[in-house]
N, CA, C and O atoms as CSV, one atom per row, in Angstrom:
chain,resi,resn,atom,element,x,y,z
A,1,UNK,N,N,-5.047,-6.358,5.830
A,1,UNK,CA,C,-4.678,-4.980,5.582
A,1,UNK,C,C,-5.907,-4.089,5.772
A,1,UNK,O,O,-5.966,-3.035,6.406
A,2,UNK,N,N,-6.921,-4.746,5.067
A,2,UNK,CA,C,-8.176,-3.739,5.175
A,2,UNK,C,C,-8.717,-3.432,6.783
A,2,UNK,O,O,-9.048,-2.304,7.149
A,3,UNK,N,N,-8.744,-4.598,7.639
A,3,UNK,CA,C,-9.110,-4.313,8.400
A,3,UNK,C,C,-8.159,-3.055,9.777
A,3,UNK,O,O,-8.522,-2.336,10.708
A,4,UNK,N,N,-6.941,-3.404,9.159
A,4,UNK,CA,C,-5.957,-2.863,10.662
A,4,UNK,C,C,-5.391,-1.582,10.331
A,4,UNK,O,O,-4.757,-0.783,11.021
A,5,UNK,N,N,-5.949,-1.544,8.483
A,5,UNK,CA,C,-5.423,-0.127,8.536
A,5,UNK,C,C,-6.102,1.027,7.959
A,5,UNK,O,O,-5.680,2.172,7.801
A,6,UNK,N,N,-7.770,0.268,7.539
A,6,UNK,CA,C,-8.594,0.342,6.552
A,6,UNK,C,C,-8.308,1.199,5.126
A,6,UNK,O,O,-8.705,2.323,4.820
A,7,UNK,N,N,-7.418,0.191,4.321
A,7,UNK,CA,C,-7.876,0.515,3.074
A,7,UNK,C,C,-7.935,-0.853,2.299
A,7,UNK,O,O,-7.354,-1.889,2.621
A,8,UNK,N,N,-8.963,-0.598,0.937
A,8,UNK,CA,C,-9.064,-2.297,0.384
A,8,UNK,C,C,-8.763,-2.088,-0.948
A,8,UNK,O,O,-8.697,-0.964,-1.447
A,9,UNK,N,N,-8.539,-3.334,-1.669
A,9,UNK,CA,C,-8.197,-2.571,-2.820
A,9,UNK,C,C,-7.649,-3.937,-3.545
A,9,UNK,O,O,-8.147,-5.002,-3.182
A,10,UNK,N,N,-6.525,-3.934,-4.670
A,10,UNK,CA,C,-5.962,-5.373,-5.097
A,10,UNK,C,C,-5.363,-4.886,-6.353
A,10,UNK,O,O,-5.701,-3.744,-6.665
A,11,UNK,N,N,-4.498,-5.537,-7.192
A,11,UNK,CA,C,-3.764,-5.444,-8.392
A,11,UNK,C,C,-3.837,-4.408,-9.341
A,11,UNK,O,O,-4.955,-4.476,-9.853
A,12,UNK,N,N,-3.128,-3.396,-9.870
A,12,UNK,CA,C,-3.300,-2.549,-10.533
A,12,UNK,C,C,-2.984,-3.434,-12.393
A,12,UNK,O,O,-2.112,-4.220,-12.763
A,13,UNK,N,N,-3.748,-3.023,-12.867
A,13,UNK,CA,C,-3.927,-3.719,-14.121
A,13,UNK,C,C,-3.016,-3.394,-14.864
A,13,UNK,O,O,-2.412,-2.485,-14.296
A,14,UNK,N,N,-2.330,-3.731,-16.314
A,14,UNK,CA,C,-1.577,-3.919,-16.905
A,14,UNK,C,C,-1.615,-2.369,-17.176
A,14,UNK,O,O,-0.949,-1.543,-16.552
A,15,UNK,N,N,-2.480,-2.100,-18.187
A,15,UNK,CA,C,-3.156,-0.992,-18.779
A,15,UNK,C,C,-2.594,0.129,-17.891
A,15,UNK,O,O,-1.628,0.866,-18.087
A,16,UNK,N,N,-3.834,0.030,-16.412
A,16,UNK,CA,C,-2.946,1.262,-15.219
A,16,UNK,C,C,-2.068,1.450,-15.127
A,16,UNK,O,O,-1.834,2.657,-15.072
A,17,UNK,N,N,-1.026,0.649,-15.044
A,17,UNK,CA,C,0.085,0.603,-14.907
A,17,UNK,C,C,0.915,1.437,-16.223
A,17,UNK,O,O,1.831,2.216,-15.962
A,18,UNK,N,N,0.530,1.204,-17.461
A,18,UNK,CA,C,1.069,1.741,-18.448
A,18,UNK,C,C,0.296,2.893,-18.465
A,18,UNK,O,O,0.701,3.439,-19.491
A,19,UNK,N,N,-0.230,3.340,-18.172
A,19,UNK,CA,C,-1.066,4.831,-18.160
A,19,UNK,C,C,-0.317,5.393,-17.508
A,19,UNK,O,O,-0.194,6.517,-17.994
A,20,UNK,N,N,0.620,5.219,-16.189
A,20,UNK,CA,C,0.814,6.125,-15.627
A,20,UNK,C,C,3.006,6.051,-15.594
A,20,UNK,O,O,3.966,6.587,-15.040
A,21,UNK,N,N,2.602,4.776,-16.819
A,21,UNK,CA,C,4.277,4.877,-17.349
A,21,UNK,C,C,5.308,4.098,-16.323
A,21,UNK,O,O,6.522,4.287,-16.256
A,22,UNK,N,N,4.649,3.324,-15.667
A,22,UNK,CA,C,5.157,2.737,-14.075
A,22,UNK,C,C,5.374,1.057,-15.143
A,22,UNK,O,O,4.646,0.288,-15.771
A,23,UNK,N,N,6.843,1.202,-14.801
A,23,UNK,CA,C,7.554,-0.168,-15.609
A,23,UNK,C,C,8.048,-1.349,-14.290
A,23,UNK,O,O,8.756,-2.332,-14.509
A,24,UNK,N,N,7.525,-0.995,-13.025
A,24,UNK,CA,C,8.385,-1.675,-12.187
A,24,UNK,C,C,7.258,-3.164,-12.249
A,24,UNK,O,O,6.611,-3.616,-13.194
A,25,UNK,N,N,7.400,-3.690,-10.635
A,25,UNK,CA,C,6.382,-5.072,-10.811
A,25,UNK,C,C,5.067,-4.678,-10.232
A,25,UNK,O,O,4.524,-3.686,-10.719
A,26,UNK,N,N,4.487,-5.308,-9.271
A,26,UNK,CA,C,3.161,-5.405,-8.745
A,26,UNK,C,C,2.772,-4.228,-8.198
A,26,UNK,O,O,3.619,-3.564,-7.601
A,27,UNK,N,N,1.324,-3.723,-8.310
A,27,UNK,CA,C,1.306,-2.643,-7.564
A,27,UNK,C,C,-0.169,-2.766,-6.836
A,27,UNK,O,O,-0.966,-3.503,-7.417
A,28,UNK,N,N,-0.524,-2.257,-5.878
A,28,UNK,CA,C,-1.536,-2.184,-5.527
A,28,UNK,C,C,-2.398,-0.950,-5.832
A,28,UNK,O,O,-1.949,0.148,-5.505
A,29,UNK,N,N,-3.753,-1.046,-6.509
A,29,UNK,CA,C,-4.515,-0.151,-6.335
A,29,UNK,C,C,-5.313,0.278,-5.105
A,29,UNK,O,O,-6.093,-0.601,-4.738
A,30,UNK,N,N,-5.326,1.092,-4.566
A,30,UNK,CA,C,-6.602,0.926,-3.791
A,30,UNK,C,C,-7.999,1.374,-4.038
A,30,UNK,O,O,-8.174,2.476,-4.559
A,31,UNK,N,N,-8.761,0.809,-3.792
A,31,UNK,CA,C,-9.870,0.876,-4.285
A,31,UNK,C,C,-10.962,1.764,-2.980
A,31,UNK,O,O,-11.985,2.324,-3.377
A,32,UNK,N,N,-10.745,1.780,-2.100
A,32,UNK,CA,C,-11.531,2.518,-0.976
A,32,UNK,C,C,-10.879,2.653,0.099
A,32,UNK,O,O,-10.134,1.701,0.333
A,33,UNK,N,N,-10.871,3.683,1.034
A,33,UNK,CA,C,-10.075,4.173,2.399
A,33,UNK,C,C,-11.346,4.351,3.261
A,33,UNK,O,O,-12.233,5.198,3.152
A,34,UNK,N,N,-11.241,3.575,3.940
A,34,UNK,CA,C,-12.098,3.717,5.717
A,34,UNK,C,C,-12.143,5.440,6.433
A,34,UNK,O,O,-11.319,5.635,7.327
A,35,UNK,N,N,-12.951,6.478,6.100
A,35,UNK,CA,C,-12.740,7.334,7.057
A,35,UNK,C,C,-12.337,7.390,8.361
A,35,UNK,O,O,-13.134,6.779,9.072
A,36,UNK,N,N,-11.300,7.939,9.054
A,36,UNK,CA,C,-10.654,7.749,10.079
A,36,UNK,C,C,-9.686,6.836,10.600
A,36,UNK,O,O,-9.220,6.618,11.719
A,37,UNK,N,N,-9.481,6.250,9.167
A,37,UNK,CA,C,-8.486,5.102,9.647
A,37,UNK,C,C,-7.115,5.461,9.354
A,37,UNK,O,O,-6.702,6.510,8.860
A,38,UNK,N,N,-6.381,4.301,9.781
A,38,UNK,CA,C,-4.765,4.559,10.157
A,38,UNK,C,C,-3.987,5.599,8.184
A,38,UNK,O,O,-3.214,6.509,7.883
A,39,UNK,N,N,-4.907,4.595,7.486
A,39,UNK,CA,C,-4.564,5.058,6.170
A,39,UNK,C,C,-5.288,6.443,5.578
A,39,UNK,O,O,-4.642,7.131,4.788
A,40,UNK,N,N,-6.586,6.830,5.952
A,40,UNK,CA,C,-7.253,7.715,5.880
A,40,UNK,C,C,-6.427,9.295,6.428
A,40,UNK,O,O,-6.449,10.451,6.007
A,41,UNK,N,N,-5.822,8.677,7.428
A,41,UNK,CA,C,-5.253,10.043,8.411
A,41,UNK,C,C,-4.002,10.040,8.190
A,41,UNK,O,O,-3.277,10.657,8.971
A,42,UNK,N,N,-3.470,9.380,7.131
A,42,UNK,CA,C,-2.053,9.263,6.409
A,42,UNK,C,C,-1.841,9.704,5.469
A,42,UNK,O,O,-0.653,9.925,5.232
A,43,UNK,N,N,-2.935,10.093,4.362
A,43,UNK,CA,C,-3.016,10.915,3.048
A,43,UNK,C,C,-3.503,9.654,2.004
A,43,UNK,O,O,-3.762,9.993,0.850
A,44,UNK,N,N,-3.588,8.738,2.235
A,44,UNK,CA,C,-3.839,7.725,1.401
A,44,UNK,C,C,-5.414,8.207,0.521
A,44,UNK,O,O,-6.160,9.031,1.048
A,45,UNK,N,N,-5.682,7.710,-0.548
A,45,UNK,CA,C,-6.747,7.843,-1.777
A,45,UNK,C,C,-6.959,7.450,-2.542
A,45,UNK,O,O,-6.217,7.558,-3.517
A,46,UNK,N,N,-8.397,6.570,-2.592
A,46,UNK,CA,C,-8.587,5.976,-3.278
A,46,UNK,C,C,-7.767,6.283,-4.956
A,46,UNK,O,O,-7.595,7.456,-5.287
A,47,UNK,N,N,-7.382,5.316,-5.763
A,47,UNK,CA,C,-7.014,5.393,-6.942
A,47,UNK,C,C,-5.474,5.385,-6.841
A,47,UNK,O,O,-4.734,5.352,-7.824
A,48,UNK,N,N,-4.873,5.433,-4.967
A,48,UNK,CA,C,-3.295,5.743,-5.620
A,48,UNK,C,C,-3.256,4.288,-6.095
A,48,UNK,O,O,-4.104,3.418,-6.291
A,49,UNK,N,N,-1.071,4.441,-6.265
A,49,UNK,CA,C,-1.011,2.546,-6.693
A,49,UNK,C,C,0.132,2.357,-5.432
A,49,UNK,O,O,1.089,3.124,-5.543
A,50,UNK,N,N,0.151,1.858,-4.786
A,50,UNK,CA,C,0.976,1.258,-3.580
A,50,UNK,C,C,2.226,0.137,-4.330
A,50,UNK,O,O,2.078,-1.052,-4.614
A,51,UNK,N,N,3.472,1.024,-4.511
A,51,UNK,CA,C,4.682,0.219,-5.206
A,51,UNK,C,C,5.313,-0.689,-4.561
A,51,UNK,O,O,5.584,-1.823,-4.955
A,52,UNK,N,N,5.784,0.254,-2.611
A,52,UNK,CA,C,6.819,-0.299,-2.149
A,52,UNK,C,C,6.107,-0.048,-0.685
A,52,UNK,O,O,5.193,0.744,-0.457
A,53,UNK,N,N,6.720,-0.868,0.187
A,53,UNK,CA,C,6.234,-0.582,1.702
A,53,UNK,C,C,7.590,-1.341,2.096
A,53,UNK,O,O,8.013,-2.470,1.848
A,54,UNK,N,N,8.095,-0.244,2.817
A,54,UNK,CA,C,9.495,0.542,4.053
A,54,UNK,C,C,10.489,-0.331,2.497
A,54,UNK,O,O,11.007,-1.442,2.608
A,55,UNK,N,N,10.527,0.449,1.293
A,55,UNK,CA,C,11.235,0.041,0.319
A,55,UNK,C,C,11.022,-1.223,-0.256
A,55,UNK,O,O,11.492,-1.394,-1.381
A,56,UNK,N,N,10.359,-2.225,0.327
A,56,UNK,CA,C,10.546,-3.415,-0.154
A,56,UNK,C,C,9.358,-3.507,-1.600
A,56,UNK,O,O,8.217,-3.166,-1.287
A,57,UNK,N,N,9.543,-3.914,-3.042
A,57,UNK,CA,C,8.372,-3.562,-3.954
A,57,UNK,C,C,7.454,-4.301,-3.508
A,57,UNK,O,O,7.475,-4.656,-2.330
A,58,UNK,N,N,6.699,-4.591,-4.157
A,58,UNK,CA,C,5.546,-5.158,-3.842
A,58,UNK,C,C,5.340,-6.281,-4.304
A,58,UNK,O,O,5.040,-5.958,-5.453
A,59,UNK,N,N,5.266,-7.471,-4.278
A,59,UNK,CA,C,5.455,-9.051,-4.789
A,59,UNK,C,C,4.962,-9.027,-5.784
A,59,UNK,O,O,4.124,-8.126,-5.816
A,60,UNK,N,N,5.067,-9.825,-7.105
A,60,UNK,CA,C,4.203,-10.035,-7.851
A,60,UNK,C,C,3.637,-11.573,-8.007
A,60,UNK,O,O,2.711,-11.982,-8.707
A,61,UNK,N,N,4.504,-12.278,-7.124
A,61,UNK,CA,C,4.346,-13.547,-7.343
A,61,UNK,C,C,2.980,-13.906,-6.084
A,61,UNK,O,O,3.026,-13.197,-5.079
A,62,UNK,N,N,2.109,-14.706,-6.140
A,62,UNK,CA,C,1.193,-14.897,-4.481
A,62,UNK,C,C,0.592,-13.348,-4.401
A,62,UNK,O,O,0.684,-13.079,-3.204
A,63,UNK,N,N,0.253,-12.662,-4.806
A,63,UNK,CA,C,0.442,-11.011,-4.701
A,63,UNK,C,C,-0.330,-10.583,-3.541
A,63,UNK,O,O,0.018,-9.486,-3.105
A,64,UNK,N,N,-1.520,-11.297,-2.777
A,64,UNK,CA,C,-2.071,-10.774,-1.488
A,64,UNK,C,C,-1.611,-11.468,-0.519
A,64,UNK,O,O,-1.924,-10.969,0.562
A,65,UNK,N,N,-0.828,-12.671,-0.410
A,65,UNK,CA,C,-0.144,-13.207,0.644
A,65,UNK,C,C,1.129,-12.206,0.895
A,65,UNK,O,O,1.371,-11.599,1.938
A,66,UNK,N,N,1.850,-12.188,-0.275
A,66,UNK,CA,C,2.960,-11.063,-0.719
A,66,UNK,C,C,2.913,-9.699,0.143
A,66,UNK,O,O,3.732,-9.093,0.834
A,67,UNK,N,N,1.627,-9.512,-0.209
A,67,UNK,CA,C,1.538,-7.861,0.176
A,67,UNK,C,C,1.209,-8.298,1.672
A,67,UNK,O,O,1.544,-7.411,2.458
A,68,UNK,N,N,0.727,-9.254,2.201
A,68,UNK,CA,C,0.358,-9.272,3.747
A,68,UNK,C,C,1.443,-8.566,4.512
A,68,UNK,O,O,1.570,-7.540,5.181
A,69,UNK,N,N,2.607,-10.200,3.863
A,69,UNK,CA,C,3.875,-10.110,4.681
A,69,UNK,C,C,4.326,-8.967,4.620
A,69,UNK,O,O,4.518,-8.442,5.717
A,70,UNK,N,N,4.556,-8.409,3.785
A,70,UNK,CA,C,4.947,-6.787,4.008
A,70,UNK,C,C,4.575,-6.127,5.215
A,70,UNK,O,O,5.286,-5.317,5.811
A,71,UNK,N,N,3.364,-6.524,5.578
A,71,UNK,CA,C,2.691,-5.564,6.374
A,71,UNK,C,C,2.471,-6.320,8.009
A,71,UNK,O,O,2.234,-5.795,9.097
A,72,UNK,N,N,2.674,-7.819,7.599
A,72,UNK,CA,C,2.437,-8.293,9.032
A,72,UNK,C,C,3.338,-8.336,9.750
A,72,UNK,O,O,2.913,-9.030,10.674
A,73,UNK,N,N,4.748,-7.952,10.074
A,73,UNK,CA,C,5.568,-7.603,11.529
A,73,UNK,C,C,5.167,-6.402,11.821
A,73,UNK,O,O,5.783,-5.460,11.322
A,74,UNK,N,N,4.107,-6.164,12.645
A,74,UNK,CA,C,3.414,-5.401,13.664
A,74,UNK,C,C,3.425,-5.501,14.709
A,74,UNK,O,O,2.789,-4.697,15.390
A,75,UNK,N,N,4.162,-6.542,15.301
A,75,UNK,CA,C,4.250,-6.628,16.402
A,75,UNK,C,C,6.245,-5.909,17.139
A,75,UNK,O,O,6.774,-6.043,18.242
A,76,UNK,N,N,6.682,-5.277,15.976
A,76,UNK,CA,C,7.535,-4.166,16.530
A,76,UNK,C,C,7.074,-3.370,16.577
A,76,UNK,O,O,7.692,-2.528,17.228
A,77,UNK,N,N,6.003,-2.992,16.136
A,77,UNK,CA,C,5.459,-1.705,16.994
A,77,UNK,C,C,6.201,-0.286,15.890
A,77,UNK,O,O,6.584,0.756,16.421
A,78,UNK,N,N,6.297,-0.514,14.304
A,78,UNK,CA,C,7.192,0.513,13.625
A,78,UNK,C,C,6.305,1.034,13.018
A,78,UNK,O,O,5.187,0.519,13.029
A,79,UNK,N,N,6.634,2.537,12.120
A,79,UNK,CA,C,6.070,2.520,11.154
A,79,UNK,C,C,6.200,2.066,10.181
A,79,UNK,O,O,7.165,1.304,10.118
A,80,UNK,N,N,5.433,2.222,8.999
A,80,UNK,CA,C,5.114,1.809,7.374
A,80,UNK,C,C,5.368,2.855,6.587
A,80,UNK,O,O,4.762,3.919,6.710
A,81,UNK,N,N,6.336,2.635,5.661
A,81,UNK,CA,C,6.871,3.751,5.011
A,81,UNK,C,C,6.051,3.295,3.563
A,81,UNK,O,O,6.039,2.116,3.207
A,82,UNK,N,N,5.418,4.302,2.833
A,82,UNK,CA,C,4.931,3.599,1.465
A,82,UNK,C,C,5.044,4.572,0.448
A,82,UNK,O,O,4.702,5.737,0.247
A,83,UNK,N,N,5.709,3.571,-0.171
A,83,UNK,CA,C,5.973,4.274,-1.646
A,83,UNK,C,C,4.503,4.269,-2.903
A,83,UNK,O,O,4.015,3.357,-3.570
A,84,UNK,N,N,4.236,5.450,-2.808
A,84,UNK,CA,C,3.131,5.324,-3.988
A,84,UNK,C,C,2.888,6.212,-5.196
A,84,UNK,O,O,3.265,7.351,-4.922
A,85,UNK,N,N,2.276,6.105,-6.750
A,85,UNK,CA,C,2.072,6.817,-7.425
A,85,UNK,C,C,0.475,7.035,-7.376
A,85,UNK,O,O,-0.500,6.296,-7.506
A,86,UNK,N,N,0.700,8.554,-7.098
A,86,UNK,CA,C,-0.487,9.331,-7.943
A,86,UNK,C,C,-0.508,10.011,-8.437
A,86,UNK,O,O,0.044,11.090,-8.222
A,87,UNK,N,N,-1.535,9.529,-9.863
A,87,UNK,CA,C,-1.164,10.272,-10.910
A,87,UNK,C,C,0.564,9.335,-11.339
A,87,UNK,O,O,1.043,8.210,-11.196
A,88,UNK,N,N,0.930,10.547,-11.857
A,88,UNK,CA,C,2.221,10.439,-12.376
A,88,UNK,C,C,3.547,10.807,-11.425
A,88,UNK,O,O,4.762,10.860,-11.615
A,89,UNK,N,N,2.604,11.043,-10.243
A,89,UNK,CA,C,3.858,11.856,-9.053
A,89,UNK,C,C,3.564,10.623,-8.251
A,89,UNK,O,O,2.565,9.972,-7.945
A,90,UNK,N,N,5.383,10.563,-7.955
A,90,UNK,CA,C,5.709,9.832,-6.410
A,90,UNK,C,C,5.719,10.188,-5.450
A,90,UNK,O,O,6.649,10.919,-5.111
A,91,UNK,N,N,4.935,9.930,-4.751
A,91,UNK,CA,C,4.650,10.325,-3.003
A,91,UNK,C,C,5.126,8.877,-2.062
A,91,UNK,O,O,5.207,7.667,-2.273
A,92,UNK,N,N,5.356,9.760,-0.996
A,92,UNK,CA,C,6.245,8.705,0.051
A,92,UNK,C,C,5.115,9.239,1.762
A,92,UNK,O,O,5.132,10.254,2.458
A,93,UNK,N,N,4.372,8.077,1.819
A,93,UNK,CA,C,3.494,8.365,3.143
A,93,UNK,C,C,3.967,7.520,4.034
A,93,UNK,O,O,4.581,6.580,3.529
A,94,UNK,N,N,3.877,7.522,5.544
A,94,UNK,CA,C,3.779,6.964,6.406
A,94,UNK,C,C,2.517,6.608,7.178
A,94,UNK,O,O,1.536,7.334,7.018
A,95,UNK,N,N,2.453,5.694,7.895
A,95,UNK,CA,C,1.663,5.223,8.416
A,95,UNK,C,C,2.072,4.940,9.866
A,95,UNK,O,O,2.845,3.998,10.041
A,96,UNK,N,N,1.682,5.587,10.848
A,96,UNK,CA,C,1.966,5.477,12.089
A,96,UNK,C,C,2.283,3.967,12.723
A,96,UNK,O,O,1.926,2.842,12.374
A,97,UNK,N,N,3.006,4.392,13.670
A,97,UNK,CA,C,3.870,2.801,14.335
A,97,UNK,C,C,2.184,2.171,14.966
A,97,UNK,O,O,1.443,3.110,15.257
A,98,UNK,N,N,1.703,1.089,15.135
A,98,UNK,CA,C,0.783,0.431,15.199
A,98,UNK,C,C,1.506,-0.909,16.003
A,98,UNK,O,O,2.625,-1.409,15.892
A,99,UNK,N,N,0.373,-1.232,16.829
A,99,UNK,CA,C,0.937,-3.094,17.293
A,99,UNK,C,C,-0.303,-3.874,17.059
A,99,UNK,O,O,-1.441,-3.487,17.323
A,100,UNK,N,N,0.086,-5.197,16.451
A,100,UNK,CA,C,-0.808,-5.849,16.292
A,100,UNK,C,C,-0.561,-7.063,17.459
A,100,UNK,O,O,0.583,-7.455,17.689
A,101,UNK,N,N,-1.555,-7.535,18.061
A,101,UNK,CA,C,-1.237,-8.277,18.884
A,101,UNK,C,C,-0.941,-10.199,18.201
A,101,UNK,O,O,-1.505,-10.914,17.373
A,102,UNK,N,N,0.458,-10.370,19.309
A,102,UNK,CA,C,0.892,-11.497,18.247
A,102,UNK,C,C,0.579,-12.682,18.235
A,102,UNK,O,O,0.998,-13.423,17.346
């Protein structure tokens, strides 16, 4: 993920999660955005929490294999729809159609 779309980041903690009143499962924090990258030029920021990507939540079980698969059919060539909280507001970003070679 970090590299193809640059942002890095990993598990939003119990605590975070109850801070911001978010009862669902796994979430991703991110922890840093790559200037100029696919996520950078998408609105993405450091601190959101990444719920859902193109609706699907976010695994809690395996949680970075989990979150890969989400993200690894790149080779249709679609976008990434992502559901995220910041703050206490839900925002819905996209991420431009991308191919990863297969």
């Amino acid at each position: 993920i970090a590299a193809h779309y640059g942002v890095t980041g990993g598990p939003a903690t119990a605590a975070e999660k109850t801070a911001l009143s978010f009862e669902g499962g796994a979430t991703f924090k991110v922890s840093a955005v790559v200037d100029g990258s696919l996520a950078g030029k998408s609105g993405i920021l450091p601190g959101d929490l990444i719920i859902a990507v193109n609706e699907a939540p976010v695994p809690e079980q395996d949680f970075y294999q989990g979150l890969e698969n989400l993200f690894e059919d790149d080779t249709s060539c679609e976008e990434k729809r992502l559901t995220l909280l910041r703050g206490s507001e839900v925002k819905h970003i996209v991420l431009p159609a991308t191919c990863r070679e297969g």
